[in-house]
N, C-alpha and C positions, 0 to 999 in steps of 0.2 A: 662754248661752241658745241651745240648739240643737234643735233636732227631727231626729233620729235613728231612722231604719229601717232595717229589711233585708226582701229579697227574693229568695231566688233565688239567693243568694251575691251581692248585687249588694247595697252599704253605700252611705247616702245619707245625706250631712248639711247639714243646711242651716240656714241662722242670717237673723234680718233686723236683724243690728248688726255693723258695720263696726268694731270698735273700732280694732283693728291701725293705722287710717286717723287716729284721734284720738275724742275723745270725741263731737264732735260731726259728725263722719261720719253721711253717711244713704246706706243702702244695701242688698244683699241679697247672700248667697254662697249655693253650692251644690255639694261635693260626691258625686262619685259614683267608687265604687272596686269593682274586681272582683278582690279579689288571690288568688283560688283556681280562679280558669279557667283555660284549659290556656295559654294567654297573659296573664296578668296587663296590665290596663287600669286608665285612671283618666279622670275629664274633672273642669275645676273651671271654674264661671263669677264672675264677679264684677262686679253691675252697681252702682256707687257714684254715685248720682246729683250728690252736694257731698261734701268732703273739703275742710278747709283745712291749704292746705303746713306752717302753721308750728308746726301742733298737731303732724301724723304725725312733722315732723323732729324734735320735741322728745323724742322717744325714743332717735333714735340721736344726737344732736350738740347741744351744752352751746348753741351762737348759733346765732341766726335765723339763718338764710341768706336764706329766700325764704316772703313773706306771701302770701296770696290763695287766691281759691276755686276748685277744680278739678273736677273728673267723671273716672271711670274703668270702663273696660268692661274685663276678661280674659273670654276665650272659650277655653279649650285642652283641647287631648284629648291620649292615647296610650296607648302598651302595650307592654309589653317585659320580659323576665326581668331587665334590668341595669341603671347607668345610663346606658349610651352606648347602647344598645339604645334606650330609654325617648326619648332627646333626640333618636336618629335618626328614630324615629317621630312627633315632637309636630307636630303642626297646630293652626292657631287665629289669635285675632288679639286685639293689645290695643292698645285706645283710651285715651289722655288727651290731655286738653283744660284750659286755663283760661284768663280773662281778667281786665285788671289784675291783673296780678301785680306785685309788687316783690322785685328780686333784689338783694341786701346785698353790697356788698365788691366792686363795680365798675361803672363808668358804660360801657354799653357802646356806646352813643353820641358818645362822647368818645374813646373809643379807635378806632373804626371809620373817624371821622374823621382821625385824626391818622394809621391803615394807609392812606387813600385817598391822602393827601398825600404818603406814602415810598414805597408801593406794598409793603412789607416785614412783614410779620405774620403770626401761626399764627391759621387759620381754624377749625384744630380744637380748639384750646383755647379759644377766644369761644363755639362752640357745643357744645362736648358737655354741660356740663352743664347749660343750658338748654331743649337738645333734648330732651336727657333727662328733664327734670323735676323735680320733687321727689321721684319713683318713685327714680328712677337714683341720687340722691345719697343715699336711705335703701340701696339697697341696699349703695353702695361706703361708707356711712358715713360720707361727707366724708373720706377719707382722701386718696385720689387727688386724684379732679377738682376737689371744694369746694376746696383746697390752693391752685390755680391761681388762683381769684377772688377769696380772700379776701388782698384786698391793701392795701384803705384803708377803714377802717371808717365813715370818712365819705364813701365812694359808697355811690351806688344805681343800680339799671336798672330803668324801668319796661316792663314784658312788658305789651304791649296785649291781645292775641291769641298763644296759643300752640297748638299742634296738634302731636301724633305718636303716628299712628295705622300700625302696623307690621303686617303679615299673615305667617304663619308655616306649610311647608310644606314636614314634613320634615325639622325641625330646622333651614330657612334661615330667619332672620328679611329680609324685607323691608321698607325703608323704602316704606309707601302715601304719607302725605300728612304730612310732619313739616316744620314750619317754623314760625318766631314773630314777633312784627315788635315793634320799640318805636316811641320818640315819630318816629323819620326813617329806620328801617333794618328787612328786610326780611333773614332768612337761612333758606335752605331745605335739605334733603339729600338724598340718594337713593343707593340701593346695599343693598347685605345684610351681613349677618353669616352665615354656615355654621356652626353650632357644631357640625355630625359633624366638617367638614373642618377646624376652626379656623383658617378665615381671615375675611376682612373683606374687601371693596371698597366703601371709605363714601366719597362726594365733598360737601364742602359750599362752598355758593356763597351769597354777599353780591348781590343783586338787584336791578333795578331794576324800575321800574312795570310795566314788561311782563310781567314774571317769567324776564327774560331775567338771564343769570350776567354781572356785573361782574368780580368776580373769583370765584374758586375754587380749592379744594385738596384731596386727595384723601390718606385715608390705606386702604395695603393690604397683602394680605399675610398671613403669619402672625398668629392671634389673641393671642399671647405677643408679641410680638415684631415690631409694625407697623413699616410702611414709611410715610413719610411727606413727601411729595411736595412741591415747591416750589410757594407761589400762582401761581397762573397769571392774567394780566391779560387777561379776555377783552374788554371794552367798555372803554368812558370814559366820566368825569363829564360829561355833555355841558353846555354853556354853556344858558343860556337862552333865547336865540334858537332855538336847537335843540330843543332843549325844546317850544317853543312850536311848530314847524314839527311836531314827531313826534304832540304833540296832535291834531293836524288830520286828519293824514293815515296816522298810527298807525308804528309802527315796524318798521322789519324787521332782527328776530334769531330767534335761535333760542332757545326759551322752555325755559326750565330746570324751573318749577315753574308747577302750573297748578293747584293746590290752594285751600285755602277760605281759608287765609291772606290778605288782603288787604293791597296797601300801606299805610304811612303816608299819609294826606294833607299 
């Protein structure tokens, strides 16, 4: 169901169902393509007010991975005779968001704890596909990253609050405000993706109340073929007493994330 014009050499389609998203997606696309101008352009929006994860996944991957209700903005534009032309020039930004979500095939609360007490863990495998979303895992199919979590089918991770919302600018995507928290933990990132130059400098940090970096680790580098950095222990668990002193009189570090993610209580 689409409503389909032209103008001008300027092709405009626009639909108000979501389906790609699942049956019960509510939403609206839009777009717009000039592929006979002396530069060939295109822009495409996509505001998805609810989309649930476990509908959209069930197209590309046989198990749930991840239930709940989400929202989705794409905003992108560009223009180019090629595709590396095309990718050089894209701008835009895209938003997702959900809350209560449940993520299938690991406790991530259980693990975060048992890294705090060795100090030994990969930071980027706990968060990419969470960060990601259920966006990210329909794209890689669960091949990659699902791979990593799906380790005991009797866990689960409850996502209170997720957010990752990326601005793009040139083909760099940036990380704006991406982070998620569960029932006690709190992980934020920040960095870009270059897809002209195919590298990455993504850092992700485990956070405390302040939004200051507990720990962190950092993968960079070539987009084929990352580099992937040792955690680095920036804070401590601090004891209670302590705790109760920083309450008062507030803390001082250096705040990693300052976005809508909220802590746990």
């Amino acid at each position: 169901k689409f409503n389909f014009s032209v103008t001008d050499g300027s092709y405009k389609i626009e639909s108000e169902m979501v389906r790609f998203l699942g049956m019960n997606a509510r939403g609206k696309s839009e777009l717009i393509i000039k592929p006979f101008a002396e530069i060939p352009s295109f822009s495409i929006r996509y505001e998805v007010s609810r989309f649930y994860a476990n509908e959209m996944l069930e197209t590309f991957l046989e198990d749930t991975i991840m239930t709940g209700a989400c929202s989705l903005a794409i905003d992108l534009s560009s223009s180019g005779e090629d595709w590396p032309s095309i990718i050089r020039n894209m701008n835009g930004e895209i938003y997702l968001r959900g809350k209560d979500l449940t993520f299938y095939g690991v406790e991530a609360d259980e693990i975060i704890e048992k890294y705090k007490r060795s100090q030994s863990f990969n930071l980027v495998d706990l968060g990419a596909v969470m960060l990601a979303g259920p966006v990210g895992i329909a794209v890689t199919k669960g091949s990659d990253f699902a791979s990593i979590f799906i380790l005991n089918t009797g866990k689960s991770s409850r996502i209170n609050n997720f957010n990752s919302n990326w601005k793009i600018e040139k083909g760099n995507v940036v990380a704006d405000d991406v982070a998620f928290s569960t029932d006690k933990n709190r992980i934020a990132i920040k960095g870009f993706i270059n897809f002209p130059d195919d590298s990455l400098n993504i850092t992700l940090a485990l956070l405390n109340k302040y939004g200051c970096s507990i720990f962190n680790q950092s993968i960079h580098g070539d987009l084929n073929s990352p580099t992937l950095s040792k955690v680095k222990v920036v804070g401590t668990i601090l004891a209670p007493v302590t705790n109760l002193i920083d309450d008062i009189f507030g803390a001082d570090c250096d705040v990693f994330y300052k976005g809508i993610v909220k802590h746990p209580k």
